[in-house]
Z-matrix of the N, CA and C atoms (Angstrom, degrees):
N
C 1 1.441
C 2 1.521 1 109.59
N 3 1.220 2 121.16 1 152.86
C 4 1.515 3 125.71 2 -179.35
C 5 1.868 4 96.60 3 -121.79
N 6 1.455 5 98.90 4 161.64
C 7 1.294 6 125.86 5 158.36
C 8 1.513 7 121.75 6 175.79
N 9 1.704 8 113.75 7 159.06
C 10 1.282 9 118.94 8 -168.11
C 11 1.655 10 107.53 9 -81.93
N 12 1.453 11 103.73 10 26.05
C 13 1.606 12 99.87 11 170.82
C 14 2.120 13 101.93 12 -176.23
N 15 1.620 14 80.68 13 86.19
C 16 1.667 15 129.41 14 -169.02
C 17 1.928 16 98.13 15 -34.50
N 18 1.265 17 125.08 16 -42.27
C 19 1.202 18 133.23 17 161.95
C 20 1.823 19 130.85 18 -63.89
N 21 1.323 20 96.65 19 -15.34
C 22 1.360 21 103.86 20 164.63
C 23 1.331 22 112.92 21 -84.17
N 24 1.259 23 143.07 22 -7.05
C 25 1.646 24 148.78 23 -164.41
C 26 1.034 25 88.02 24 -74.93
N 27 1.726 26 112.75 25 147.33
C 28 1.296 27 116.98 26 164.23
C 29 1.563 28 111.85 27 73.98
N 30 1.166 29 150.49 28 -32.06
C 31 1.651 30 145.64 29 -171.17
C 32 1.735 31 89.83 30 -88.72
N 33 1.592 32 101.52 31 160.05
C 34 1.305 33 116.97 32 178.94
C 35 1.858 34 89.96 33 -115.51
N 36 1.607 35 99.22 34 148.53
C 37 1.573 36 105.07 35 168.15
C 38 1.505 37 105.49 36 -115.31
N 39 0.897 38 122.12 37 170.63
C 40 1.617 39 130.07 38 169.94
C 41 1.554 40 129.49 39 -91.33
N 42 0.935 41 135.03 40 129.74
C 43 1.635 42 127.08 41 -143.32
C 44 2.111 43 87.28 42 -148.31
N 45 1.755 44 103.48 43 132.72
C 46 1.594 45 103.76 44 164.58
C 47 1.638 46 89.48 45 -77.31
N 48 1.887 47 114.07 46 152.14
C 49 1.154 48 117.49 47 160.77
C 50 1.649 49 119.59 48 -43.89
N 51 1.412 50 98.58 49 -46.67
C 52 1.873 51 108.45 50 -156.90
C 53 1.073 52 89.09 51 -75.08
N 54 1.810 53 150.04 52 12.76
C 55 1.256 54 123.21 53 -164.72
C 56 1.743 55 93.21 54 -127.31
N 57 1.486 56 109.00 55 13.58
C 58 1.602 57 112.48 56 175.63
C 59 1.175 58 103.13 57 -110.43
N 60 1.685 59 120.37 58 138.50
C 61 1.271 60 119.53 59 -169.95
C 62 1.834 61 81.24 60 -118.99
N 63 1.405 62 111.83 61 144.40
C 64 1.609 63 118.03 62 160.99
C 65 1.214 64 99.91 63 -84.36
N 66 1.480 65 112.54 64 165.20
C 67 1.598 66 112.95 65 -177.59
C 68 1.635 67 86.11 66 -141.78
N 69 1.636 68 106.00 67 138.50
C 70 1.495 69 109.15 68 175.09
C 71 1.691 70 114.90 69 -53.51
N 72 1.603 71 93.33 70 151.96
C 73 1.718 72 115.72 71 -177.33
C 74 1.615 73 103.46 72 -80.67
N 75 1.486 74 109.60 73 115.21
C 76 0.891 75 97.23 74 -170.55
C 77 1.313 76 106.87 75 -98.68
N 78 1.319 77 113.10 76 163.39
C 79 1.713 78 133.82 77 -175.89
C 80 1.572 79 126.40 78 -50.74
N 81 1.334 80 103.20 79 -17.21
C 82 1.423 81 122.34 80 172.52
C 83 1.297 82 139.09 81 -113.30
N 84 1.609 83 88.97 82 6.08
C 85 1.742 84 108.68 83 174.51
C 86 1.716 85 118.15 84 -50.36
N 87 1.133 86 114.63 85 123.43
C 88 1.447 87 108.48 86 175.54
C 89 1.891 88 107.63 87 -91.98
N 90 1.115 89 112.28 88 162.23
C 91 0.824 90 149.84 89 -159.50
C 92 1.898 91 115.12 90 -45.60
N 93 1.718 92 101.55 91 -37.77
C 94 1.107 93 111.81 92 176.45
C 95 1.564 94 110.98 93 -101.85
N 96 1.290 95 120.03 94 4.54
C 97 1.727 96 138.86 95 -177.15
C 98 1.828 97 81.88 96 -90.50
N 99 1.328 98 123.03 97 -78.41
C 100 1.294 99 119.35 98 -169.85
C 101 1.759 100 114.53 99 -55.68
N 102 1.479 101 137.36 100 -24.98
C 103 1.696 102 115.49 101 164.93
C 104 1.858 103 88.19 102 -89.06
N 105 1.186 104 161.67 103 -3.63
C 106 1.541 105 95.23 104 142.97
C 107 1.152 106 139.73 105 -128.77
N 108 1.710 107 102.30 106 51.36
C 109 1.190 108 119.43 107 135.02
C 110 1.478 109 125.20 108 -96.60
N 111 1.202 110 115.89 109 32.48
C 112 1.202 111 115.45 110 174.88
C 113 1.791 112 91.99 111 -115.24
N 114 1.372 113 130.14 112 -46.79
C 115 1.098 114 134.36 113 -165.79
C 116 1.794 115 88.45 114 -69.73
N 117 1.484 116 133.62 115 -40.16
C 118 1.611 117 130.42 116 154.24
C 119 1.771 118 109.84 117 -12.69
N 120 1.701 119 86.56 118 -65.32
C 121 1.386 120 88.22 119 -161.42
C 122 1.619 121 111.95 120 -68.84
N 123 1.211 122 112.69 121 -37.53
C 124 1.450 123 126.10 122 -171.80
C 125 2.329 124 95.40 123 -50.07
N 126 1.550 125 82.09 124 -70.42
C 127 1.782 126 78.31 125 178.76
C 128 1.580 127 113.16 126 -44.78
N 129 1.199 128 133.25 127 -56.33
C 130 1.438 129 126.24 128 164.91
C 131 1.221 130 129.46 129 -54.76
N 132 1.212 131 125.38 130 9.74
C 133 1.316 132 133.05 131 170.67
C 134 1.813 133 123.59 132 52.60
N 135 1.968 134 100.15 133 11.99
C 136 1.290 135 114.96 134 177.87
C 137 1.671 136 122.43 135 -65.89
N 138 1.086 137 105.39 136 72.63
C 139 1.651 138 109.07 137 -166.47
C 140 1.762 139 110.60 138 -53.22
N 141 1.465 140 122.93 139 -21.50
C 142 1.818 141 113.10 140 178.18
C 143 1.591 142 71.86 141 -95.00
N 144 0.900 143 152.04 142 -173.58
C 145 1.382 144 162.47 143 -162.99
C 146 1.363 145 107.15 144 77.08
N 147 1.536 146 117.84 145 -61.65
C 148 1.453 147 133.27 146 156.63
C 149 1.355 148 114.25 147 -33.39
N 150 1.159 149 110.79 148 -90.16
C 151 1.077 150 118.28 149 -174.19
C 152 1.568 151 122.68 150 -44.44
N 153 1.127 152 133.90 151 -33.86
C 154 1.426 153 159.06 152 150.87
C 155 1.512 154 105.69 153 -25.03
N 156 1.919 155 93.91 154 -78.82
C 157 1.427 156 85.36 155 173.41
C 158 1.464 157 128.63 156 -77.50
N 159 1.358 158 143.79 157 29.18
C 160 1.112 159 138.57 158 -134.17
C 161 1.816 160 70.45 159 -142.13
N 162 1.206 161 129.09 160 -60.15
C 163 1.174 162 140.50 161 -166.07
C 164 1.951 163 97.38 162 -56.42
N 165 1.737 164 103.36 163 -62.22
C 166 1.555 165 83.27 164 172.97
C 167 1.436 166 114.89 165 -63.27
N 168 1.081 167 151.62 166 -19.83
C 169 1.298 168 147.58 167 -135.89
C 170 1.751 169 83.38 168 -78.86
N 171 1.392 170 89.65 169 -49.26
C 172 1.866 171 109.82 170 -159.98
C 173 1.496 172 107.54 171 -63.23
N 174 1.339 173 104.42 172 -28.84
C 175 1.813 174 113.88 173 179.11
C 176 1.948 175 103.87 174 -75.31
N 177 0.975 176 89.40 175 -64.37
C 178 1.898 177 87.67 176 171.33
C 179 1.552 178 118.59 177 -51.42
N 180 1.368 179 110.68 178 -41.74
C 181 1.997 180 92.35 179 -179.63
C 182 1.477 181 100.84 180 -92.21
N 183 1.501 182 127.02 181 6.23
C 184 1.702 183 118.32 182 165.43
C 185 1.403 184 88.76 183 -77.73
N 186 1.102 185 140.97 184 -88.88
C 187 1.312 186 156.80 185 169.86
C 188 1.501 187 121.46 186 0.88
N 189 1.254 188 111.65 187 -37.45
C 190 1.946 189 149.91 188 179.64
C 191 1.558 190 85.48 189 -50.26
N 192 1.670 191 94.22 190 -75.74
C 193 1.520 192 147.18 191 -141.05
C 194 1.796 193 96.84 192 -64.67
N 195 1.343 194 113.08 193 -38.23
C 196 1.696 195 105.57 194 -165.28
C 197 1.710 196 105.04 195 179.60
């Protein structure tokens, strides 16, 4: 994981639900943009979010693939 403050890696913060906005998946997401926002979704416990991205994940490495 990266960040602009090397001691934050790794710790969890606490967040109200209503105060997270999702922002659309965009069309040009590569491959390592979609697992961690998938591990996003996993910590938020947003199961269509998951699944969503799990579905593109699957469209990009078919796509990779042939």
């Amino acid at each position: 994981m990266k960040s602009d403050d090397e001691k934050m890696v790794g710790t969890t913060i606490g967040m109200m639900d209503e105060k997270i906005e999702k922002l659309p998946l965009q069309k040009t997401a590569h491959e390592e943009q979609i697992l961690s926002l998938i591990d996003l979704a996993l910590l938020t416990k947003d199961e269509a979010w998951f699944i969503e991205l799990t579905a593109e994940l699957k469209r990009l490495q078919d796509k990779k693939q042939g």
